[in-house]
Kinemage of the C-alpha trace (Angstrom):
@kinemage 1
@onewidth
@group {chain A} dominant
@subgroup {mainchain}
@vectorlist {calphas} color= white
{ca unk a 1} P 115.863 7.718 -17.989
{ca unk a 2} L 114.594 4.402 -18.253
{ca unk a 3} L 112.906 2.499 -21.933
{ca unk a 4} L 109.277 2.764 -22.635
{ca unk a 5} L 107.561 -0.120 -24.157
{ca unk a 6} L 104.027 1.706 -25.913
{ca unk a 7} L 101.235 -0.256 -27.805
{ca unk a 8} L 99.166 1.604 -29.767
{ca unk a 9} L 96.108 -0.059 -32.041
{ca unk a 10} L 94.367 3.134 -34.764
{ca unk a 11} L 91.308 2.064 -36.753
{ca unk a 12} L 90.384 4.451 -39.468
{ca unk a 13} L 88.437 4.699 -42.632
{ca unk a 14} L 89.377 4.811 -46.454
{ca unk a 15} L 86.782 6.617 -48.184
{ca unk a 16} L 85.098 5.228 -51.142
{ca unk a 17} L 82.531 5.859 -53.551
{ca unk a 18} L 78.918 4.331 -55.406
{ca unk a 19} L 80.974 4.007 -58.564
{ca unk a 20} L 83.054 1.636 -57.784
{ca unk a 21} L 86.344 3.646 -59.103
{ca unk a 22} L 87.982 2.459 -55.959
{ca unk a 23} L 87.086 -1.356 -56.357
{ca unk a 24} L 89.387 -3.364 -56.802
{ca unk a 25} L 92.466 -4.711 -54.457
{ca unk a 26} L 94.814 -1.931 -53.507
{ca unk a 27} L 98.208 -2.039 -51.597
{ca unk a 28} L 97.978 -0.126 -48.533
{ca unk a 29} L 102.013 1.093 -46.779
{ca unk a 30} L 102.243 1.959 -43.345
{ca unk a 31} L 105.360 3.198 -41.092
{ca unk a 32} L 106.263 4.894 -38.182
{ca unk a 33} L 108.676 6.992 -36.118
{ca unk a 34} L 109.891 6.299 -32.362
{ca unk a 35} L 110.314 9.602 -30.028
{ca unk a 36} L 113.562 9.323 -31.017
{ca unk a 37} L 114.199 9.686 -34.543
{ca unk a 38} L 113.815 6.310 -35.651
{ca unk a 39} L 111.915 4.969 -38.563
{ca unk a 40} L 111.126 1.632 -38.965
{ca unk a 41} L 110.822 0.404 -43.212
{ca unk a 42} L 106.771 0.912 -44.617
{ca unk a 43} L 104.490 -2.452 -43.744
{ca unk a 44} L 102.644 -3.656 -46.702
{ca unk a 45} L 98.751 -4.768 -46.493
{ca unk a 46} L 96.224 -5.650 -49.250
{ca unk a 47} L 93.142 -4.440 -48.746
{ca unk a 48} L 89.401 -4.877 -50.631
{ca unk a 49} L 87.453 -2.873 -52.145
{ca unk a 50} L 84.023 -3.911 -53.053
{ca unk a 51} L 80.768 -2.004 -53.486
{ca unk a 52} L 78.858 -3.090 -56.325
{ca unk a 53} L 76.039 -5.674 -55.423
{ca unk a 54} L 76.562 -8.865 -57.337
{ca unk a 55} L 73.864 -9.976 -60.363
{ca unk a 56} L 70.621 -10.510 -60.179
{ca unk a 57} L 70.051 -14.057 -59.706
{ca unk a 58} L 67.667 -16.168 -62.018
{ca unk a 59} L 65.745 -18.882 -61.285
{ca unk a 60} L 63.845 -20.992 -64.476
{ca unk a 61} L 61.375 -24.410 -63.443
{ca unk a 62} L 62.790 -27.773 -65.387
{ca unk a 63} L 60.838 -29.181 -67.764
{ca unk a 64} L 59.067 -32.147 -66.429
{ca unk a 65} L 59.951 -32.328 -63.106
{ca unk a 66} L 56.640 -30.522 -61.814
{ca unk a 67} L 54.822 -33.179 -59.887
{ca unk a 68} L 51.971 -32.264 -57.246
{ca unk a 69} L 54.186 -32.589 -54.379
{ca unk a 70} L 57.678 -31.464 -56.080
{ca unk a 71} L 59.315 -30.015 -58.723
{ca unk a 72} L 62.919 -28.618 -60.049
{ca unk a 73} L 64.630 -25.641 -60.559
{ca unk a 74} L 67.843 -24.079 -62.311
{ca unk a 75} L 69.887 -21.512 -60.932
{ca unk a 76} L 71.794 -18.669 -63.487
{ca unk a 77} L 73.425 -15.488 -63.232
{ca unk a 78} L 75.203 -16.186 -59.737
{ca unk a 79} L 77.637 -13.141 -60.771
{ca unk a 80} L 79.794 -10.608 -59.162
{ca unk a 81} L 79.452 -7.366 -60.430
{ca unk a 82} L 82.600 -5.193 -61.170
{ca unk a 83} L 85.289 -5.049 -63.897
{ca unk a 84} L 87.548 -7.560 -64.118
{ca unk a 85} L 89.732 -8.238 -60.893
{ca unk a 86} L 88.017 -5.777 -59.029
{ca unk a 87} L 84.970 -7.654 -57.601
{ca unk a 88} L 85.200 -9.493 -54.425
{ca unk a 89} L 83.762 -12.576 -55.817
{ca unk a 90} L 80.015 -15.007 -54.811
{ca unk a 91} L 80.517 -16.274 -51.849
{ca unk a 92} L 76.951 -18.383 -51.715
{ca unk a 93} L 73.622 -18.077 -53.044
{ca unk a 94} L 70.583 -19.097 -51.602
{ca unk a 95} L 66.926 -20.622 -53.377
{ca unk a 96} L 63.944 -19.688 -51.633
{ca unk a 97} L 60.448 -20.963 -51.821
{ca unk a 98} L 57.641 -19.310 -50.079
{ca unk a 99} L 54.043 -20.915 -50.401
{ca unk a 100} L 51.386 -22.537 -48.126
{ca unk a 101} L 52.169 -19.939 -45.343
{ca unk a 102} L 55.724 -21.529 -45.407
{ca unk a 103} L 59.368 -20.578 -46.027
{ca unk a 104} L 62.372 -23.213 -47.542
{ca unk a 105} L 65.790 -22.256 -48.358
{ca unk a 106} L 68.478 -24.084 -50.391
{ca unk a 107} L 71.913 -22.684 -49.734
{ca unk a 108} L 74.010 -23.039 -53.340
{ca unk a 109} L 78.072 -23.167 -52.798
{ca unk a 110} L 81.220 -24.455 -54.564
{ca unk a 111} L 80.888 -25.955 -57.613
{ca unk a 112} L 77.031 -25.730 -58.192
{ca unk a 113} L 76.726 -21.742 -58.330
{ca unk a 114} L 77.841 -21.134 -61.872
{ca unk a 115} L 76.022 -24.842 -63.173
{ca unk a 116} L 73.569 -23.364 -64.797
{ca unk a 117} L 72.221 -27.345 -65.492
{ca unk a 118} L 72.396 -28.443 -62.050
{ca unk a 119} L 68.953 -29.401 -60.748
{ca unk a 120} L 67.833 -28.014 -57.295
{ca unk a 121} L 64.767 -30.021 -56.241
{ca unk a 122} L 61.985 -28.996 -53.581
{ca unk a 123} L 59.799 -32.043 -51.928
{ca unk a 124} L 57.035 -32.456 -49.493
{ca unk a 125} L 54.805 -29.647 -51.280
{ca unk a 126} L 51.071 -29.221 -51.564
{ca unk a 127} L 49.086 -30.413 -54.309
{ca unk a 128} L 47.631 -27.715 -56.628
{ca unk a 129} L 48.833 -24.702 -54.559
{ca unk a 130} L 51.067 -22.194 -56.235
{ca unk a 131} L 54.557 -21.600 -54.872
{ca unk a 132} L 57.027 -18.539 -55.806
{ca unk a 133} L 60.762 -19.149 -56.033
{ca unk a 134} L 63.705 -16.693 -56.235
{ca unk a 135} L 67.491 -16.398 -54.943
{ca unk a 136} L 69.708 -14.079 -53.435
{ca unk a 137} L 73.223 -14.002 -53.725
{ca unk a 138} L 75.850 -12.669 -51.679
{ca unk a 139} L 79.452 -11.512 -51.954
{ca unk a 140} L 82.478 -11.924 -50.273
{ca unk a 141} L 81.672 -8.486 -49.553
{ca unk a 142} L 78.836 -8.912 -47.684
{ca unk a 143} L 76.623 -7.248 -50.341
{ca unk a 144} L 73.469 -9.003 -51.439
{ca unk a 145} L 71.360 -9.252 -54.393
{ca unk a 146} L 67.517 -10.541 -54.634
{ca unk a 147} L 65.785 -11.417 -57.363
{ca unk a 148} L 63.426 -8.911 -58.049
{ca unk a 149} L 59.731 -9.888 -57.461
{ca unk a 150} L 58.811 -9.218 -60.973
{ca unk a 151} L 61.414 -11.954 -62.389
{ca unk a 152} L 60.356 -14.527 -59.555
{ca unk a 153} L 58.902 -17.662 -60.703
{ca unk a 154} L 55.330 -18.718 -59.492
{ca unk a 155} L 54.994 -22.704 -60.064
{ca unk a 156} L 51.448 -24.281 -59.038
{ca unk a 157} L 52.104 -27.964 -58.398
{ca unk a 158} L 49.732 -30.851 -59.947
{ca unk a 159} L 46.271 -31.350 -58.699
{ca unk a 160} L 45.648 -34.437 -56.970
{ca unk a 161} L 42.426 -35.453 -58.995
{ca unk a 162} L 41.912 -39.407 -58.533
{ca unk a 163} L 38.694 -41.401 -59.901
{ca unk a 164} L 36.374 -41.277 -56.681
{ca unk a 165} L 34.093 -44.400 -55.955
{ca unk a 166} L 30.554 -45.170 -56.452
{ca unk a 167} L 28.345 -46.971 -54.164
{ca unk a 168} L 24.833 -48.614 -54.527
{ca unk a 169} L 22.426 -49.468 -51.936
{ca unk a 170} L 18.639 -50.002 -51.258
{ca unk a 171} L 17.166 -47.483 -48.379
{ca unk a 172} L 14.179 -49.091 -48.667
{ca unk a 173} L 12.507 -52.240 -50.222
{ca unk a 174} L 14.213 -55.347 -52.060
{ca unk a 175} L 16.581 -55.764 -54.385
{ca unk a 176} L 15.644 -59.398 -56.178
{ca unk a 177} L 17.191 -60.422 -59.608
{ca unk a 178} L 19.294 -57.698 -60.113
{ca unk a 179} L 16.975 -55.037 -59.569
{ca unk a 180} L 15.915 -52.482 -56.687
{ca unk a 181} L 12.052 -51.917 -56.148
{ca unk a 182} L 12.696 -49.040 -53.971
{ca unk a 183} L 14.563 -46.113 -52.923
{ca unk a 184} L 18.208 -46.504 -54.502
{ca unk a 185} L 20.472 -44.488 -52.137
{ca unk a 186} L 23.961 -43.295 -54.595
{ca unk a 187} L 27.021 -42.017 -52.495
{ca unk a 188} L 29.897 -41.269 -54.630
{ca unk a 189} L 33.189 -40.535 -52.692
{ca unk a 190} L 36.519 -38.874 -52.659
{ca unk a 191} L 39.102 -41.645 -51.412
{ca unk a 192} L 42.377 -40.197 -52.219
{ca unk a 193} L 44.182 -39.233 -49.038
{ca unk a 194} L 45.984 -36.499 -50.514
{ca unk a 195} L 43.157 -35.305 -53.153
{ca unk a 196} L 43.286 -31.650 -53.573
{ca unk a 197} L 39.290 -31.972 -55.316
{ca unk a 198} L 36.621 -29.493 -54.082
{ca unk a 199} L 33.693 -31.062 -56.162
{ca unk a 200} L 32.525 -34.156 -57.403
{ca unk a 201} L 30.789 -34.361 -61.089
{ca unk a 202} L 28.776 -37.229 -62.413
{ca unk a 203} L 26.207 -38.129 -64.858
{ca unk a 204} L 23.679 -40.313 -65.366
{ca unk a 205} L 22.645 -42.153 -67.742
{ca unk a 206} L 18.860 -43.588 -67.454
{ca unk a 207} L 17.353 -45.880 -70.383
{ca unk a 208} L 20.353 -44.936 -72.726
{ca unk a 209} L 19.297 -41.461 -72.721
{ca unk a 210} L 22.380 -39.486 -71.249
{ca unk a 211} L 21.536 -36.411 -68.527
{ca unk a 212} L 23.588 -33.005 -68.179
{ca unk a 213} L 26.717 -33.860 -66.420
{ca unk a 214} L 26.294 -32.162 -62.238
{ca unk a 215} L 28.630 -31.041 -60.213
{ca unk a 216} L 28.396 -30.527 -56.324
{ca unk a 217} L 30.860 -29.148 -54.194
{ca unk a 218} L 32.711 -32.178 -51.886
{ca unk a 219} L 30.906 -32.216 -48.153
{ca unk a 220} L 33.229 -32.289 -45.029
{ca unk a 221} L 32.882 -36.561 -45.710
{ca unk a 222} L 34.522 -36.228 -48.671
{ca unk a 223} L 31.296 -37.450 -50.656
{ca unk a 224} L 27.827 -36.391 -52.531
{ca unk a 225} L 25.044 -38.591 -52.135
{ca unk a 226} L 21.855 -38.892 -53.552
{ca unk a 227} L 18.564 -40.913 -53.989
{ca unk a 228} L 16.715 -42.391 -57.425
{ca unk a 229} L 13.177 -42.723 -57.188
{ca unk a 230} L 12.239 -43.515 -60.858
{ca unk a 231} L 12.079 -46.596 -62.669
{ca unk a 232} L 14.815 -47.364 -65.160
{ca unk a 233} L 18.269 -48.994 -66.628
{ca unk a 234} L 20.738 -46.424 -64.814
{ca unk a 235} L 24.581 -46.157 -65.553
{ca unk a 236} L 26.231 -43.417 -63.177
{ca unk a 237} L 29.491 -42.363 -63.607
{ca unk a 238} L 31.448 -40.147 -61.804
{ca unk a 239} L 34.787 -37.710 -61.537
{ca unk a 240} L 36.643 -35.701 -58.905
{ca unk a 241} L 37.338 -32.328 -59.715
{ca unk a 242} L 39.068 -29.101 -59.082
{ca unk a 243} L 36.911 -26.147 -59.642
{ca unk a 244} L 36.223 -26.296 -63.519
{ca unk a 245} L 38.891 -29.452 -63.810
{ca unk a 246} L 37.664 -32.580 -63.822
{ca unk a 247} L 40.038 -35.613 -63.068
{ca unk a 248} L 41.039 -37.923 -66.138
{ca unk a 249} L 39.698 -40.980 -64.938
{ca unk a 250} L 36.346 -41.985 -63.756
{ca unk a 251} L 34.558 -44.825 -62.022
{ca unk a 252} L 30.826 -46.014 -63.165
{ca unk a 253} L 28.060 -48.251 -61.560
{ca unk a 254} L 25.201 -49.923 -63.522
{ca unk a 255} L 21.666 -50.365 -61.760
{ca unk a 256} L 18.186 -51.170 -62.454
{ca unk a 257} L 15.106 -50.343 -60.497
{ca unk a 258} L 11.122 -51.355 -61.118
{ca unk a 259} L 9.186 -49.925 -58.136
{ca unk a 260} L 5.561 -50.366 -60.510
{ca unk a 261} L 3.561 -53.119 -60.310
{ca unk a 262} L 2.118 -54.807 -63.266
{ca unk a 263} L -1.218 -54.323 -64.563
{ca unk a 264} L -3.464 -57.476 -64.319
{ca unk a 265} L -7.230 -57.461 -66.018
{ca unk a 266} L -9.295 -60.328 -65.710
{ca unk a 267} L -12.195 -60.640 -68.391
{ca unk a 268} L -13.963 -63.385 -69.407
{ca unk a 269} L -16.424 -64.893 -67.351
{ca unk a 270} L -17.595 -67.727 -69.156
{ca unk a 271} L -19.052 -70.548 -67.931
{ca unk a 272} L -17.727 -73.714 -69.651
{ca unk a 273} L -19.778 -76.288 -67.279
{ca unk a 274} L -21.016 -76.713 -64.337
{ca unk a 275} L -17.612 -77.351 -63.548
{ca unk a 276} L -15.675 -74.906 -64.731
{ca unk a 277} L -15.166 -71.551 -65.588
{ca unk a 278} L -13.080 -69.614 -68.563
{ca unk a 279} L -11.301 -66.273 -67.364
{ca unk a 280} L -9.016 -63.853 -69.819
{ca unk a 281} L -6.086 -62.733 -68.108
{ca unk a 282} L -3.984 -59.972 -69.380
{ca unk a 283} L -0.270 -58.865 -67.293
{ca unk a 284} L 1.130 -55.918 -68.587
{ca unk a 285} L 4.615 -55.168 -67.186
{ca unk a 286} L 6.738 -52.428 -68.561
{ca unk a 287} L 9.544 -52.559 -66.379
{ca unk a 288} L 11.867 -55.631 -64.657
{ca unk a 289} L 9.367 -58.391 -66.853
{ca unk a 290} L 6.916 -60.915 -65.374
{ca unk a 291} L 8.271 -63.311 -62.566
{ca unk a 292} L 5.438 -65.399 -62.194
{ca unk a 293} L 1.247 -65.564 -62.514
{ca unk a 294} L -0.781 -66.495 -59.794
{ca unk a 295} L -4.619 -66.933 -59.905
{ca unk a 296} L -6.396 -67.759 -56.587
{ca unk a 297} L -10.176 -68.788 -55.773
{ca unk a 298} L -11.616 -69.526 -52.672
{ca unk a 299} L -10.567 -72.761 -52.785
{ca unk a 300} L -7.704 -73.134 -54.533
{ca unk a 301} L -3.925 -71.028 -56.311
{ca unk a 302} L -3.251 -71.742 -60.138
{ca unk a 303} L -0.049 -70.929 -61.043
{ca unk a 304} L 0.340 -69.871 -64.360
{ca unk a 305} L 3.731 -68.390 -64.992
């Protein structure tokens, strides 16, 4: 007879349970026999046992990081579940931020998964959108636990809400010492590039006699404009806004416009001599006050103011 050389590779199963009685590390002896009556000394292996899901991870927003592009979270109760010595241990645990039809993740190892005061920050977010944040952790098992939605944080970052600007111009007819005697075209803007606002408010303010505040929903220009037609002292002053929020600061623009012309009644026609003539002349002028006084005959312009 001649020696045969036989390789021979068995993979089989270990039942376990849902309990976890069996977690744990266990010792695990193998030998075997030759054909001929030989038995080799039991092989030792260690093997794993791990079926409890880790912890339910928590994740809590730091105070006064939230910013309308960022903010900062903590990360606590990155546990293993399982008695002592029997659970397999965290291997990683991930932050997740879903919001704005987008998905981030922040992988957590080492050090940082049981620093419950380490701050994990997300950038580059949308101003006054709401975000929700949770974390799943995973064991050296390969089991994995997610925070469960009700526990999951929902964070809406800052409005964007800047003062917008005001603009004054004449559409039609002058505008001579300080005051418009036409049309006075008001376009009051949105400049912030990043502005989250959806209406503009303002209010005006005509002869010291303050109007309801209005509010307009922003155009596709980013603006509201409007015309004044009446005579008056105006002060306008106006806000971005967000829905019923309206931004802290504000811009104003002061105005005046006199489209009437005075009232002029000539009485009086008194001869003095052959020479001359005596006339009353009464101006009234309610609005912008008298720039000057002509008087004109055939033959010649007086002016009298």
């Amino acid at each position: 007879e001649k020696f045969i050389t036989n390789t021979k590779k068995i993979t089989f199963d270990i039942e376990t349970n849902d309990t976890g009685k069996n977690n744990g590390t266990h010792v695990i002896q193998a030998w075997t026999e030759d054909a001929g009556g030989a038995c080799k000394s039991p092989t030792t292996g260690t093997l794993h046992i791990d079926t409890v899901a880790p912890l339910e991870p928590q994740v809590t927003l730091v105070d006064g990081t939230l910013t309308s592009t960022s903010f900062s979270v903590n990360l606590s109760n990155v546990k293993d579940d399982g008695d002592a010595g029997k659970a397999s241990g965290v291997k990683e645990c991930t932050i997740i931020i879903e919001g704005n039809g987008t998905q981030q993740k922040l992988p957590v190892t080492g050090d940082d998964l049981n620093n419950t005061t380490k701050q994990h920050q997300f950038s580059g977010l949308v101003g006054g959108l709401t975000y929700t944040v949770y974390a799943e952790t995973v064991d050296n098992a390969g089991l994995k636990t997610t925070t469960s939605v009700n526990n999951r944080l929902k964070v809406t970052t800052k409005d964007i809400l800047e003062a917008p600007s005001v603009e004054i111009s004449k559409q039609n007819g002058t505008f001579l010492n300080c005051w418009y005697n036409g049309t006075v075209h008001v376009k009051i803007k949105d400049t912030a590039s990043d502005s989250t606002a959806n209406k503009i408010y303002y209010q005006i303010n005509q002869n010291g006699v303050l109007q309801d505040i209005i509010n307009n929903d922003i155009t596709a220009k980013g603006q509201v404009e409007f015309n004044i037609n009446q005579d008056g002292c105006y002060n306008i002053t106006a806000w971005t806004g967000k829905d019923t929020t309206r931004s802290s600061n504000s811009n104003s623009k002061t105005f005046n416009r006199d489209g009437t012309a005075p009232v002029v009644t000539i009485s009086g026609y008194n001869s003095i001599s052959l020479n001359e003539a005596r006339l009353d002349l009464e101006v009234i002028e309610t609005g912008s006050g008298i720039g000057s006084i002509q008087v004109k005959s055939p033959t010649r312009c007086y002016i009298l103011y």
